[in-house]
N, C-alpha and C positions, 0 to 999 in steps of 0.2 A: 818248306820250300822258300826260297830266297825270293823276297816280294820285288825289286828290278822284273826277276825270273817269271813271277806273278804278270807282271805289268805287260813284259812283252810276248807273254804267253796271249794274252787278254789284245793287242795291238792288230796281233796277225789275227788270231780268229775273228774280229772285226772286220780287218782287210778284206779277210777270204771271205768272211761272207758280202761285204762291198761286190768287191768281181765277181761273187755268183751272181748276185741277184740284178747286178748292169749285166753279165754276159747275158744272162738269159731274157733282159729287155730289150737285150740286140739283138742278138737271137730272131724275136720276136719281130723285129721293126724290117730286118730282112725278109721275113719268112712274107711281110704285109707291103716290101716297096715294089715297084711294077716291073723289075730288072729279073723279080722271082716269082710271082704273079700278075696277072691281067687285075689292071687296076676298073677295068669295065666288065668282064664277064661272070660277074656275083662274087668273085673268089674277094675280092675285095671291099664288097660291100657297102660303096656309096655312090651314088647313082648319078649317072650320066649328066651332062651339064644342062641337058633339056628335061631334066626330068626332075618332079620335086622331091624332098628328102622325105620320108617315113621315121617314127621314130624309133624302128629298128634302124637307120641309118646314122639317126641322132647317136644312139649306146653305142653302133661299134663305131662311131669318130672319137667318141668320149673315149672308149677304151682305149682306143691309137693313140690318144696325146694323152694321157695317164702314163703309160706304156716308155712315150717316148720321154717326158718328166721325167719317170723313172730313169731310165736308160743313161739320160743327158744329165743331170741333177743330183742325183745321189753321189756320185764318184767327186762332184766338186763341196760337196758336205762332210764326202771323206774326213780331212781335218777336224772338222768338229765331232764327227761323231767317234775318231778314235780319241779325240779327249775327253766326250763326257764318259767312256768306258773305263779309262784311263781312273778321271775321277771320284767315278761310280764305285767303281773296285777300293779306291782308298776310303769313302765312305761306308762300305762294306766292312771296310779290318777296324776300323771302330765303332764297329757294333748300329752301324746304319741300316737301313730296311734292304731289302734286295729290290732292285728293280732293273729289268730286260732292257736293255740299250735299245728292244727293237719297238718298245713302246717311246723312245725318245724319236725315233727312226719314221713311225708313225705318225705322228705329230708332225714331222715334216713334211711327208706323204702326202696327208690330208691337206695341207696350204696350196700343192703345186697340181693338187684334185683337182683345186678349186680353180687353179688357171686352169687346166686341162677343160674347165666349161665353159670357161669365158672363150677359151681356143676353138672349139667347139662349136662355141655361137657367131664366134666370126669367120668358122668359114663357112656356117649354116648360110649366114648372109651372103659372103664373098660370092659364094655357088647360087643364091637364088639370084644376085646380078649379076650374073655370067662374068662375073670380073675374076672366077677362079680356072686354073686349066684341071680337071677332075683326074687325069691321070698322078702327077705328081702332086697335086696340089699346091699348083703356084701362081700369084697373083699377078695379074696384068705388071706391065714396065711399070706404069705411071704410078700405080700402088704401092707396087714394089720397092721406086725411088720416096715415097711419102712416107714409107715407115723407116726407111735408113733416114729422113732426115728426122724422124722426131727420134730415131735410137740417138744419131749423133748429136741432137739436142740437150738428151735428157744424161745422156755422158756427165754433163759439165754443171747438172742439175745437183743442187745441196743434199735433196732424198738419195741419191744414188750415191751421193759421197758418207752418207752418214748410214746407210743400210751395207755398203761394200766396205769398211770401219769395220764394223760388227762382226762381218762374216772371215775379215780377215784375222782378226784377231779373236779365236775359239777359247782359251784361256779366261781373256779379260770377261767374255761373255759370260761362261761358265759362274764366276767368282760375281757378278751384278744379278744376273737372272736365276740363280740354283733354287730350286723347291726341289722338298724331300717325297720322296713315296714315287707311286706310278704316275699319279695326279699331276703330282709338279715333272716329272719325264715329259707325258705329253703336252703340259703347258709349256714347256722350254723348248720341245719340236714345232708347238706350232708357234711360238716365237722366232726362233732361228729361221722358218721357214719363212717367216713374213718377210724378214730382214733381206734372206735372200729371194725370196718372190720379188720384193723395192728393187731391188740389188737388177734382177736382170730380166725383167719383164718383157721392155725394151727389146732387147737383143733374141730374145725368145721367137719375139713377135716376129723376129726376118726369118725364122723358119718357111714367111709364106714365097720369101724372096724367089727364092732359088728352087723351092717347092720341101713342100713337111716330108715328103716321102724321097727326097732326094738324102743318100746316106754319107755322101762325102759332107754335102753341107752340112750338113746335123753333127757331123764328127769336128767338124772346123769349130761350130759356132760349141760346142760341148768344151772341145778344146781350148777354146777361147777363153768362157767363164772360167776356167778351172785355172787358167795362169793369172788371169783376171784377181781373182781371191788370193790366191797362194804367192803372187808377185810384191816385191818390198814396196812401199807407198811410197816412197820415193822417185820410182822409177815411172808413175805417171802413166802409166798405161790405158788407163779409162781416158785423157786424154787423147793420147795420139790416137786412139780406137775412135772419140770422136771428132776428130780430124778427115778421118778416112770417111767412117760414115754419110759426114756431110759430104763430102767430095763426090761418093757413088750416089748418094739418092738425087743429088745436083746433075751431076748427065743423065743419071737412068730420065728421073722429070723431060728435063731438057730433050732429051732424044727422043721422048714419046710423045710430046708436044712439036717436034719440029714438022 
């Protein structure tokens, strides 16, 4: 078989499995937002704003923002992960170890786990000073405005230009970071993931804006990363993004001070 033939055989079965496994974190983040269940009557499973967390509450919030990482995050690592398959496969035809793109995949997974606790433990907090609303999970104005200004802060931050560098360019990464075996798969996923955890923290963190359980927003700010990466460096978009930022978390403040 014609190895092109090879390559884009290897491109789409990535893809498709991509769209499965986001369709079914969406899926998921549907079947858990309050538009499809009662965010208060257990179906949901974290506990009213007067009431303290359990840590059965703690594991399924963990799971929620695992879930929605998943959902939100993997489709903008897209790129990278059809090239280290892409790669993998040419390291294959000469005579290279085999190793499963989904232990590269993993390796990712695990970095954006690892926010999914820290997301976790701030809205543990958020909810024990009532500063969260428990149905959508979303933060007071005046919070609300404090994390758009440090997202549109950290925009213009050298970390965020040298970890969104990386993530835009899958290739150059690939050719600096490659280790052979499964070993080096999931050391180059949980590299790439760092790069992109740098990358978009920030912007993650305004899930609390608008509320973590609200599904347009989550599709916007998903949306958002993934042209973020994929857009030419020229075109300066982490800029004007913080441009904007500052501008909303300045009224939101503002107006909830007034």
């Amino acid at each position: 078989m014609n190895l092109e033939v090879v390559y884009r055989r290897d491109r789409a079965i990535v893809l498709a499995a991509v769209l499965a496994v986001t369709g079914l974190a969406w899926v998921y983040m549907y079947q858990m937002a309050p538009s499809s269940v009662s965010a208060l009557d257990g179906s949901f499973c974290i506990a009213p704003l007067d009431t303290a967390w359990t840590p059965g509450n703690l594991l399924v919030a963990f799971v929620m923002w695992v879930v929605m990482m998943i959902g939100m995050m993997i489709p903008t690592a897209s790129p990278m992960i059809v090239m280290f398959a892409t790669t993998n496969r040419r390291y294959r035809r000469d005579q290279g170890p085999f190793v499963p793109t989904a232990i590269f995949v993993a390796g990712y997974v695990i970095v954006w786990a690892g926010y999914g606790v820290a997301a976790t433990l701030a809205q543990w907090s958020l909810h024990s000073a009532s500063l969260l609303a428990p149905d959508e999970l979303r933060a007071t104005p005046a919070i609300g405005g404090l994390l758009f200004i440090v997202a549109g802060l950290f925009q213009w931050s050298a970390l965020k230009r040298n970890c969104l560098r990386h993530c835009r360019t899958p290739l150059s990464f690939l050719m600096t970071e490659w280790r052979e075996g499964a070993r080096g798969a999931l050391f180059m996923g949980l590299r790439h993931g760092t790069y992109c955890a740098g990358c978009c923290w920030a912007i993650m963190a305004l899930m609390f804006v608008a509320g973590a359980m609200n599904l347009l927003w989550t599709a916007v700010l998903a949306a958002f990363m993934l042209i973020e990466k994929v857009a030419p460096a020229r075109y300066r978009i982490e800029d004007l993004a913080g441009v904007s930022f500052l501008a909303a978390g300045t009224g939101m403040v503002l107006s909830a001070t007034a």
